[in-house]
Every structure is written in C-alpha cells, then in structure tokens.
N, C-alpha and C positions, 0 to 999 in steps of 0.2 A: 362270064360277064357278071352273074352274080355273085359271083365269089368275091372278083374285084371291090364290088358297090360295099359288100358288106367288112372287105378290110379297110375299106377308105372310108367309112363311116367309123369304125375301130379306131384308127389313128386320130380321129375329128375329135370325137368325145375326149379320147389321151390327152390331146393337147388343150382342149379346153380345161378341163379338170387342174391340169397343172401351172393355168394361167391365174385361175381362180383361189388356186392353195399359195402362190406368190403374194397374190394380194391379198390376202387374209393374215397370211405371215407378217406382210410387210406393216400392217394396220392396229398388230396387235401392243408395239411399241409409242403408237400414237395417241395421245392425250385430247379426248373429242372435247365439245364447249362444257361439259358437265364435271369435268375431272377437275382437284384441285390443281392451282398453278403452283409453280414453286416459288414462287414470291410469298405467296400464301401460306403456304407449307412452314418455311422461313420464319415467317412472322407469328406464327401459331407456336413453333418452335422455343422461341424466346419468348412469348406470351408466358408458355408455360410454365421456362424457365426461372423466371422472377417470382413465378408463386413457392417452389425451393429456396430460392435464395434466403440467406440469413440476412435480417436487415443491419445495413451498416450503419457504429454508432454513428452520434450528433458529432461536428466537431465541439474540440474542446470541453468535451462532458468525457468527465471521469467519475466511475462507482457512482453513477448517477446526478450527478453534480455538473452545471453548465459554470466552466472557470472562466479564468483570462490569462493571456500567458505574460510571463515579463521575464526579466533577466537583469544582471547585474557584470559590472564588469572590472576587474581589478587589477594594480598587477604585483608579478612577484618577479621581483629582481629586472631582467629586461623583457620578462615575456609577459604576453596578456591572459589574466585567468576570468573563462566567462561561465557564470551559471543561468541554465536555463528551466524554466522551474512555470509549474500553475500555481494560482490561488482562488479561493473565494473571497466576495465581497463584504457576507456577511458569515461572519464567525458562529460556527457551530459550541456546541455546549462543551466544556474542558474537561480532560478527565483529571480530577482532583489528585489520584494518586501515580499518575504518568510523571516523571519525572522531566522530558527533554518534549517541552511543546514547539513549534515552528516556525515563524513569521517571515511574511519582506516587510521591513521598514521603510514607506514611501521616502523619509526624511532624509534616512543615512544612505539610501539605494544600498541594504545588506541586509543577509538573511541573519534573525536573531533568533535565541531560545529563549524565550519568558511563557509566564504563563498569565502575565498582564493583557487584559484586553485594551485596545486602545485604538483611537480610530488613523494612528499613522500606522498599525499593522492590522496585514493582512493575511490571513492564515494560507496556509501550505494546503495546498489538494493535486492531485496527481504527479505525475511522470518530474524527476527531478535530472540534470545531466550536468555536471561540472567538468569543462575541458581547458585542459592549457593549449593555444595555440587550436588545433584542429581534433587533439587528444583527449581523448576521453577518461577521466582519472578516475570518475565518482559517477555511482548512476544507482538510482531506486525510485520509491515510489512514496509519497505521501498523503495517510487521509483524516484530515478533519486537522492537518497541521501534526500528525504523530508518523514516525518511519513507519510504513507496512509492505510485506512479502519482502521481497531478496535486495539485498541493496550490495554492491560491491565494489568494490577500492582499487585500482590499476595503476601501475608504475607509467612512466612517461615510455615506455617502449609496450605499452598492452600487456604486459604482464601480472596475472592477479596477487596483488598482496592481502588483500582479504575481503571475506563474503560473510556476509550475517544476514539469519532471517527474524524479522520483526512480525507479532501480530499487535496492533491498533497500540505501539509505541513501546512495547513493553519484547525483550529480545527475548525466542522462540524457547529459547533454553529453560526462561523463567518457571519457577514452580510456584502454585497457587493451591492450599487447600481447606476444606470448608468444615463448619462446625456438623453439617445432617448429611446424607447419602443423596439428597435431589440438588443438589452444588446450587442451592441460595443464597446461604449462609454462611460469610466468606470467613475465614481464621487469620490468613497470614498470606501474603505474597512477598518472596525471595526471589529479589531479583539477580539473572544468571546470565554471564557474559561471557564467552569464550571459558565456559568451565569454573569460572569464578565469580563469589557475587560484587555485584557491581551495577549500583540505581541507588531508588527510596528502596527503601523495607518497609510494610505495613505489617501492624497484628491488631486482631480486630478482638473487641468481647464478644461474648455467647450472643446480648442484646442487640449485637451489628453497629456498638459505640465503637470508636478507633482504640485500641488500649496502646500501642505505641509507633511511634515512626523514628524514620534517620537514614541515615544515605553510608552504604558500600562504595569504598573505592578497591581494586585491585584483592578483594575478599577480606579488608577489615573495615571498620565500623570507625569513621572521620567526622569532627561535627559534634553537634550539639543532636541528642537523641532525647526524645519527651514519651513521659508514659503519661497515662490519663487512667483516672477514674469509670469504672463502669457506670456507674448511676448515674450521674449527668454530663459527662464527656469532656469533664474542664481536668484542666492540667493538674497533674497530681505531683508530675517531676523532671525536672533539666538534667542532663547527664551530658557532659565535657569531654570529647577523644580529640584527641589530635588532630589536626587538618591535615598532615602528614600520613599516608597510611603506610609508609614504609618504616615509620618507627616504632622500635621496641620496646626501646624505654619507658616513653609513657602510658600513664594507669587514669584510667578512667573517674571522671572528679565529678561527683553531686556538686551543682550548683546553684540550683534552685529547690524549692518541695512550696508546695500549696495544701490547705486543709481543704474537706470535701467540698466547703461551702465558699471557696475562692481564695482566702484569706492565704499570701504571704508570708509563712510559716519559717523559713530558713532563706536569706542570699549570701552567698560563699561572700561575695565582693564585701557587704555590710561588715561579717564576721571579723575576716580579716583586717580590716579596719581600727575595730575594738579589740582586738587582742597586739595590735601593732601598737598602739597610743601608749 
C-alpha cells in the first residue's frame, strides 16, 4: 500500500512539472505591458532612418542657385522642336574671355549667344534638353549661362553623334598656362575642340595686361586679331584673316597700329585711299 501512495505521488509531481514547463514555454513568445509594440518598433525604425538619409535637393535649385524653368517651341519642317531649359533672374558676373555666353530672350521666345546684359535676357542655369517630337536630340547642363560637364548630341533614332565635356564654357580639351608655378598668373589660353583649336585665344603680359586676342575657327586664326601694349593695355595693333578659315590663299593684313599713348599711327583704309588718288 505504501508503495502504491509513493508511485501515485511520483506520477502527481510528473505531471504537474510538465504542465508548468508548457506554460512557461508557452509565455516566453509573449509580449507583457512593458515590451516595445511593434508599431513602436516601426516608427523608431524610420525615426532613425531619416537621420541617414541624404537631404533631398530644393526643387529647381541647381549648383546652388534657385531657377525658373521655361521652354521654347519651334518648328522644323512639319515636326515640332521643343527646348526645355532653367534660368536665373538675376544675371551673374560674365566671363570676359568665354567666348559662347547663353540666354532666353523673353522677346523672341529663343535661346541666344551674346554677352550683352540686357533685362529681355535671361541667363542659362541648369539642366538643358532639346527634343524633336518626344526625342531627345541635345541635352547638357548650364552654369552662370556657360556649357558645363557633358553635353551630348543624338540623331533622331537615339543614336549618339557627339559628346563634348565643358568646364565653366571653355571645352575640356582647352589648354591654359601661367607665367609662376602657383597657376595665378595666367599667359595664354588655347582654346581646344575636338583636337582642334577652336574659340577666343587669349595671351596675357607678365603684368596680367591682355597682350593679344582672336578667334579659331576649325584650327586657323579668322577675324580681326588685336595685340596691345604691356604698360597701359591700349591697343597697340589690328591684324586682318580671313572670315573664311578654309582658305589658303589669304595672308594676314595689318590694319590698324596705335602709338603707346593712343594716337592713330597707321589705317590700311586711309593709306589706300591716298595712294589710289
């Protein structure tokens, strides 16, 4: 009889034991009033998130600049060509020897080149996109009104026909070098276009006076080119090439010379005149 009492007490405790290890098991996947919820959780989640995040620009701010956007719309033959294009309101500082500045003409509704300020234009600032129809033919970027980084040209089927990189209007190829080793002191900038030069040319004196300009086309010298005097920066001489740069023929013609102090010294036009009479 005692033996009995002491297996049936044996079995009592077993089964208590393992009613108690179910619930403990069962309890351990449950979330008491003290635990975060997952709503909580979630929202701490993305709390944190946003403190990673890179802030997104403003719209219509480019390279710092808050623009406005406009566009123009033309056509060529029966199709419509539209460009879509920013500006700023107020026209930043020019650069004197950039050759191709940028504008929209409120007047003409068309994008021009000058380097006239004028309050019907407004200067070029970001993201540019020319498409015929739905296609995209032309696309780059403008800043302060000058091409900058990659701008590239596409046939009417997307096909690229050319890519050229620009830094602050002057193409990437261009070479620039300086009269001192700390690049202050500028000497000369050749401007470089698909391997050939092609812009203004500048050549500077020692003093940082201009000593001469003129414009490359297709790698020869077109135009009227002017040298100047170091000492006070006035024109020292006119010099005549061709507007043509594909021709051979013609030889470059003095047409003008000035003395140091301004004076009128030689004009080709006068000359011939009195040797014509």
């Amino acid at each position: 009889m005692q033996i009995r009492n002491i297996i049936l007490l044996f079995l009592y405790i077993s089964c208590v034991s393992i009613v108690k290890s179910q619930n403990l098991n069962s309890n351990i996947f449950k979330l008491n009033s003290d635990s975060i919820s997952a709503k909580s959780l979630l929202a701490t989640f993305k709390k944190d998130s946003t403190l990673i995040q890179e802030k997104k620009e403003k719209k219509n701010f480019y390279f710092g600049k808050k623009t406005k956007k406009g566009f123009t719309k033309t056509k060529s033959g029966r199709k419509l060509v539209y460009e879509n294009f920013n500006y700023i309101k107020t026209p930043e500082q020019i650069d004197p020897y950039v050759r191709d500045i940028y504008w929209f003409n409120k007047k003409k509704r068309k994008i021009i080149r000058t380097k006239k300020i004028d309050n019907d234009n407004m200067m070029l600032h970001g993201p540019y996109i020319k498409k015929i129809g739905e296609t995209v033919i032309e696309q780059g970027n403008f800043f302060h009104g000058l091409k900058h980084n990659r701008w590239v040209k596409l046939n009417s089927v997307d096909i690229l026909q050319d890519k050229e990189k620009y830094h602050l209007g002057w193409p990437e190829e261009s070479k620039k070098s300086y009269w001192d080793y700390s690049k202050k002191n500028l000497k000369e900038i050749i401007p470089i276009q698909y391997g050939e030069k092609d812009g203004y040319y500048y050549a500077f004196h020692k003093n940082g006076n201009l000593a001469a300009k003129g414009e490359y086309q297709f790698d020869s010298q077109v135009g009227i080119w002017t040298e100047y005097f170091m000492k006070n920066g006035r024109k020292k001489r006119e010099v005549n090439f061709f507007q043509d740069p594909f021709s051979k023929d013609y030889h470059p013609i003095i047409t003008k010379e000035w003395s140091l102090n301004g004076k009128l010294i030689y004009d080709r036009n006068v000359f011939l005149k009195k040797v014509n009479k």
